[in-house]
NUTOR-968573 format. One record per residue: x, y, z of N, C-alpha, C, O in turn. Coordinates in steps of 0.02 Angstrom, whole numbers, plus 50000, padded with zeros to 5 digits. Example, Ala and Ser with C-alpha at 12.3 -4.5 7.8 and 13.67 -1.06 7.14 Angstrom:
NUTOR-968573
@nu=50660 nv=49716 nw=50390 cau=50615 cav=49775 caw=50390 cu=50660 cv=49835 cw=50390 ou=50712 ov=49834 ow=50423
@nu=50642 nv=49888 nw=50354 cau=50684 cav=49947 caw=50357 cu=50645 cv=50002 cw=50394 ou=50670 ov=50057 ow=50402
END
This chain:
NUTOR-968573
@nu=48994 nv=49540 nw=49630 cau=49019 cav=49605 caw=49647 cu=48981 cv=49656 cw=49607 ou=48962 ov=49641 ow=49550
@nu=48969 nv=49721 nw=49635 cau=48932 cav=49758 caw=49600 cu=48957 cv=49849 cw=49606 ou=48939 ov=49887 ow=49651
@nu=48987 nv=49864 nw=49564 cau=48995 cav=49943 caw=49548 cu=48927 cv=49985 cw=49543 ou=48884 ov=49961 ow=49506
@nu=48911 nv=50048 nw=49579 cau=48864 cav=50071 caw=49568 cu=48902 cv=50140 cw=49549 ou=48949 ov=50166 ow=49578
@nu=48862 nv=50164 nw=49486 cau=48894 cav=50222 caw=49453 cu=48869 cv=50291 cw=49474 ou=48826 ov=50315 ow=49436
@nu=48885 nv=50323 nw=49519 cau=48840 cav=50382 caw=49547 cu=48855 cv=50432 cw=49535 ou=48894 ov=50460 ow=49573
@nu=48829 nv=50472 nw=49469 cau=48834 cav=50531 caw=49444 cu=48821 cv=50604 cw=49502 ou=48834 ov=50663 ow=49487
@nu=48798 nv=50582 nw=49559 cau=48752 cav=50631 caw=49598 cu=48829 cv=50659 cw=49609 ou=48840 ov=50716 ow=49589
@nu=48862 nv=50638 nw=49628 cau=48942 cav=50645 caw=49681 cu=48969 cv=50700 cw=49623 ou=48992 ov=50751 ow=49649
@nu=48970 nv=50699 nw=49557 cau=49010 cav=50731 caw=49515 cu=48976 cv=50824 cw=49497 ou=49007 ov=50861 ow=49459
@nu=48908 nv=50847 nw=49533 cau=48885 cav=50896 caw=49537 cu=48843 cv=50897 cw=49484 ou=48815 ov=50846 ow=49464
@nu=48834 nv=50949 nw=49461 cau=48751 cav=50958 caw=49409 cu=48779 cv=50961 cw=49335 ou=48789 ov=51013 ow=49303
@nu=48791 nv=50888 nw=49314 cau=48802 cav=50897 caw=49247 cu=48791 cv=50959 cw=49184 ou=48740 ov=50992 ow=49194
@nu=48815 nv=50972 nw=49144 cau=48798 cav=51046 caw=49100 cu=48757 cv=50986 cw=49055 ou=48755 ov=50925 ow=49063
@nu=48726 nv=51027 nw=49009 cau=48654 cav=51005 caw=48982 cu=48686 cv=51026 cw=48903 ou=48667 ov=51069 ow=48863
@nu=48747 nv=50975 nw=48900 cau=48797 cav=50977 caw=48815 cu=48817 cv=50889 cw=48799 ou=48815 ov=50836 ow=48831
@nu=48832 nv=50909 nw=48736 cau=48850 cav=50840 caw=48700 cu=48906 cv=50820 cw=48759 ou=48900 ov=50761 ow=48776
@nu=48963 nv=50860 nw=48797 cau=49012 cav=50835 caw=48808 cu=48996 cv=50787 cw=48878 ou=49026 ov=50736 ow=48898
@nu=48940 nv=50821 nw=48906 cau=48935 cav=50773 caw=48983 cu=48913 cv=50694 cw=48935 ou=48945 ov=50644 ow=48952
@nu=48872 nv=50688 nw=48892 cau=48868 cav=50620 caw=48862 cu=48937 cv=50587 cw=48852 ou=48941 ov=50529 ow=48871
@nu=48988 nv=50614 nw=48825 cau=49038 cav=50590 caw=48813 cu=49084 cv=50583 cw=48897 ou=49135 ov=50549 ow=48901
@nu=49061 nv=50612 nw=48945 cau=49099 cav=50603 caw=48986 cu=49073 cv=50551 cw=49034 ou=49107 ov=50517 ow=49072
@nu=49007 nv=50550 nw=49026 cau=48959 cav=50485 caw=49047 cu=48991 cv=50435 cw=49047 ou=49019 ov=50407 ow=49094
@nu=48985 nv=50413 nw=48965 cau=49044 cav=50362 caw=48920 cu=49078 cv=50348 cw=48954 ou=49058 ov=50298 ow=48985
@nu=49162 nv=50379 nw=48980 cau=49214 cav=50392 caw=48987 cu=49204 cv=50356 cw=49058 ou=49247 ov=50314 ow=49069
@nu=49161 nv=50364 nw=49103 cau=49165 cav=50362 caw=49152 cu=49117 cv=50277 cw=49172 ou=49122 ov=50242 ow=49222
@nu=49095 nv=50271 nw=49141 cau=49039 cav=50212 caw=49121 cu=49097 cv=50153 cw=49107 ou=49101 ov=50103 ow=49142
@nu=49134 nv=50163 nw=49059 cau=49181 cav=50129 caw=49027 cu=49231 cv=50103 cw=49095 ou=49241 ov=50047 ow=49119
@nu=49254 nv=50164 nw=49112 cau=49295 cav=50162 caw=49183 cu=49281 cv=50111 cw=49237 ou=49322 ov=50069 ow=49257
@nu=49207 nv=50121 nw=49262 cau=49178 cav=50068 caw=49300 cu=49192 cv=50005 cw=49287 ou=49225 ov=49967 ow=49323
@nu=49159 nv=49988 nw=49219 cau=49200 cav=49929 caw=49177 cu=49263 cv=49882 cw=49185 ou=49282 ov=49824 ow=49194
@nu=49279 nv=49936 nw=49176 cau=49379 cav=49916 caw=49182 cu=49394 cv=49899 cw=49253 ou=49433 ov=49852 ow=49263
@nu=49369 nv=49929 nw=49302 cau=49376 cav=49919 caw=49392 cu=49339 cv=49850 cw=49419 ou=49349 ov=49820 ow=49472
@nu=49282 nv=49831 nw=49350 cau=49245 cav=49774 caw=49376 cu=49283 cv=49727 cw=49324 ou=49248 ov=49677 ow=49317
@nu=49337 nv=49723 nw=49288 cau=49353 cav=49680 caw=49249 cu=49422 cv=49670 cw=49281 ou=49449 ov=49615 ow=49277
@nu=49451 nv=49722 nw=49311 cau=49505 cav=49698 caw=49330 cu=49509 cv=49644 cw=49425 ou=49545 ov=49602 ow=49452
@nu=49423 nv=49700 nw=49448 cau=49421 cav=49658 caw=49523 cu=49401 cv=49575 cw=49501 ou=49404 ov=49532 ow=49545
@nu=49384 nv=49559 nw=49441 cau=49382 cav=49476 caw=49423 cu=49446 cv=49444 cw=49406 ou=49461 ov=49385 ow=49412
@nu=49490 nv=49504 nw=49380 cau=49530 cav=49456 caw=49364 cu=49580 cv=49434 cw=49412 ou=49611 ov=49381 ow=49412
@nu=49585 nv=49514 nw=49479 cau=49599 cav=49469 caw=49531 cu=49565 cv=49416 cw=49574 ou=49602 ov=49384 ow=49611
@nu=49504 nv=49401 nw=49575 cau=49487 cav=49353 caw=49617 cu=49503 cv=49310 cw=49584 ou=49532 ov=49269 ow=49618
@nu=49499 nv=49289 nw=49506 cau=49524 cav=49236 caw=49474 cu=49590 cv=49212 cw=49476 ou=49606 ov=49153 ow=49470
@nu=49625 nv=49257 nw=49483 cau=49696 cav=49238 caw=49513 cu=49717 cv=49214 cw=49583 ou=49773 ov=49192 ow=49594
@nu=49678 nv=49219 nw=49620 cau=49682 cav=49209 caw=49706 cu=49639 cv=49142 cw=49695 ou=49623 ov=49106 ow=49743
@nu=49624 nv=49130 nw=49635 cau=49589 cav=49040 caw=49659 cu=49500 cv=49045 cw=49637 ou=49467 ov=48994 ow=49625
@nu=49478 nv=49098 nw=49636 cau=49392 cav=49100 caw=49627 cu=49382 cv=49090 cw=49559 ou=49396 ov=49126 ow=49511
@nu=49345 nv=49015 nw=49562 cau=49304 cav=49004 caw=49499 cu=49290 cv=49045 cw=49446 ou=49231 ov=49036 ow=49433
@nu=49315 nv=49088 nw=49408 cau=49281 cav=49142 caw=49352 cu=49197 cv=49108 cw=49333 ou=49156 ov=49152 ow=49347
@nu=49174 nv=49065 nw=49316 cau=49112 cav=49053 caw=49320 cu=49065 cv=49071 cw=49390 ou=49005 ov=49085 ow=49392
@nu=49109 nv=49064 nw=49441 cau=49056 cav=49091 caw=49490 cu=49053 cv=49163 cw=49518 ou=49016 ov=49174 ow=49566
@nu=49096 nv=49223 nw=49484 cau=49120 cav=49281 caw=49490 cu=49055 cv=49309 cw=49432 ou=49051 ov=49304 ow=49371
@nu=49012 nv=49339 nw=49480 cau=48963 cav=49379 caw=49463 cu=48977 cv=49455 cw=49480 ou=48998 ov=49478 ow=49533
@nu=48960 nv=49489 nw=49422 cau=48956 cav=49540 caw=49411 cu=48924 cv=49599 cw=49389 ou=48904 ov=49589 ow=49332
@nu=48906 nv=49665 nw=49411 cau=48845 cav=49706 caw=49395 cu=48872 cv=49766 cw=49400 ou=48906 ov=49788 ow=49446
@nu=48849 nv=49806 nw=49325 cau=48878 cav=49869 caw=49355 cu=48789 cv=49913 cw=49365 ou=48754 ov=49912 ow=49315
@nu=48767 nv=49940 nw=49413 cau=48721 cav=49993 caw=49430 cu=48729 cv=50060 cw=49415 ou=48785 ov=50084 ow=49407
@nu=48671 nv=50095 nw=49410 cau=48692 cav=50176 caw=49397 cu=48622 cv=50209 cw=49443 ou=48565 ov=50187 ow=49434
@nu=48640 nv=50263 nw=49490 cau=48611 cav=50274 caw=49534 cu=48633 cv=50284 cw=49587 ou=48692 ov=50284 ow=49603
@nu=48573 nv=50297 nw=49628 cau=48603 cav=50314 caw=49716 cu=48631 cv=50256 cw=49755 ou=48592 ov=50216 ow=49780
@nu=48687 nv=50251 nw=49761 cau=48716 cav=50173 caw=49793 cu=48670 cv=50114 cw=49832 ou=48664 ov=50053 ow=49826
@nu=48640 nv=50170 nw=49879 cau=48598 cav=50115 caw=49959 cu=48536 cv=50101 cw=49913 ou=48509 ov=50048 ow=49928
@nu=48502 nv=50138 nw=49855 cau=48462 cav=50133 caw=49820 cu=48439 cv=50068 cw=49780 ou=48386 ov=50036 ow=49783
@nu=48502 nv=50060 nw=49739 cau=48525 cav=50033 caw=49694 cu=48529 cv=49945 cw=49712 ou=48502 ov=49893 ow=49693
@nu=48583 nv=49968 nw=49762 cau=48599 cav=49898 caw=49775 cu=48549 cv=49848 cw=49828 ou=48543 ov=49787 ow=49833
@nu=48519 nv=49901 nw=49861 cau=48451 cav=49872 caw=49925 cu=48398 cv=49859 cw=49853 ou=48350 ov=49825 ow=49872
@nu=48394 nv=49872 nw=49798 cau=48340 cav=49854 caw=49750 cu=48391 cv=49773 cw=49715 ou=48368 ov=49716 ow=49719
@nu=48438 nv=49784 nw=49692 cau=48447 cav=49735 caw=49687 cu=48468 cv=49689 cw=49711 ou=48475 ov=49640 ow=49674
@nu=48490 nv=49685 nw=49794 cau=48486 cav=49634 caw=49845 cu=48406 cv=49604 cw=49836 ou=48389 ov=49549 ow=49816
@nu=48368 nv=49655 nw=49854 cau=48268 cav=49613 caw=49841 cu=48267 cv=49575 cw=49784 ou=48240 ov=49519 ow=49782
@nu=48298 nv=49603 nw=49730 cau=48271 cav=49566 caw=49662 cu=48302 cv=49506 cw=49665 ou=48260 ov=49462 ow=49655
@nu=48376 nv=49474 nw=49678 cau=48416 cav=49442 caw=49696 cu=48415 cv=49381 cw=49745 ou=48450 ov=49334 ow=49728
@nu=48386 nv=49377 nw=49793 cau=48364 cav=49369 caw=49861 cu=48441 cv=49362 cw=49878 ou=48469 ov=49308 ow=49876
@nu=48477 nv=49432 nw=49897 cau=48556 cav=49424 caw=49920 cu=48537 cv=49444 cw=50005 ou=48504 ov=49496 ow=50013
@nu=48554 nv=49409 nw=50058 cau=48556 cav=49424 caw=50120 cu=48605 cv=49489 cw=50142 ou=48590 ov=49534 ow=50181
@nu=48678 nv=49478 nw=50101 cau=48743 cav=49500 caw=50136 cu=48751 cv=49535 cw=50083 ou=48745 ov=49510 ow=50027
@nu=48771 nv=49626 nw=50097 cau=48796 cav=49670 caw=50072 cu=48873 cv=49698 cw=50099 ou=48872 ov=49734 ow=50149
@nu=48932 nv=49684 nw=50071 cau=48982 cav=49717 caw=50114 cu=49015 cv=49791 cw=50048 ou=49049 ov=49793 ow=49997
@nu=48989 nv=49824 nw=50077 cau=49014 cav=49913 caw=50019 cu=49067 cv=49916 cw=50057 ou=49088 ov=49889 ow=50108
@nu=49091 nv=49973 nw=50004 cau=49138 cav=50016 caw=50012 cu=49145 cv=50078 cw=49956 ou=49143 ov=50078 ow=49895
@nu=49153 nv=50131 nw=50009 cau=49157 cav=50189 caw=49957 cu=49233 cv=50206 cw=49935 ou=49269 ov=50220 ow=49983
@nu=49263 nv=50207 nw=49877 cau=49317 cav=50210 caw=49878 cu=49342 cv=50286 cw=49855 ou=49289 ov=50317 ow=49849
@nu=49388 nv=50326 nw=49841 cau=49389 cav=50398 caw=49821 cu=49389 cv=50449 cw=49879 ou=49383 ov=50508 ow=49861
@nu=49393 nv=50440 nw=49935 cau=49384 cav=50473 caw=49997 cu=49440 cv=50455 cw=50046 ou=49461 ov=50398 ow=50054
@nu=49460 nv=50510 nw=50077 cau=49488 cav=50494 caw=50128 cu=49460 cv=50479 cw=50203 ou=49407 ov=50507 ow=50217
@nu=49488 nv=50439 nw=50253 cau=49440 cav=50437 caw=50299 cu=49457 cv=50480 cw=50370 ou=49416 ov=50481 ow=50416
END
C-alpha cells in the first residue's frame, strides 16, 4: 500500500520555519494512516510480513506510475480520500 503526500493540494506554502514544521506534522500524519491501514489488514487475516508499505511525496499519478516501473507492479487501485463526490 502506498500514501502519496501531495503538498500541491494545500496551496503555495509561505517561505517560514513554520511550513517546515507543518510539513512534519503532516508527514507524520501520513504515517499514522499507513500504520493504522496495516494494522487493519493484519487483523482481517493478512500476513504482516507480506503488508508492504510506502509513503511517496509528490504528484500522486507521478509518483506512483514511477514507482509501479521501478517495482514491476501491474495493478494500481487509488483512491483520493478528503473530497466529497
Amino acid at each position: 500500500m502506498a500514501y502519496v503526500l501531495d503538498i500541491t493540494g494545500l496551496g503555495v506554502p509561505p517561505v517560514d520555519a513554520s511550513w517546515e514544521e507543518t510539513y512534519v506534522i503532516i508527514k507524520a500524519h501520513a504515517r499514522w494512516i499507513l500504520d493504522v491501514a496495516r494494522g487493519t489488514l493484519a487483523k482481517r487475516g493478512v500476513a504482516e510480513a507480506s503488508i508492504i508499505d510506502v509513503l511517496l511525496d509528490g504528484h500522486p499519478g507521478e509518483e506512483l506510475d514511477a514507482y509501479a516501473r521501478s517495482h514491476a507492479i501491474d495493478l494500481i487501485v487509488a483512491e483520493r480520500t478528503g473530497e466529497k463526490a
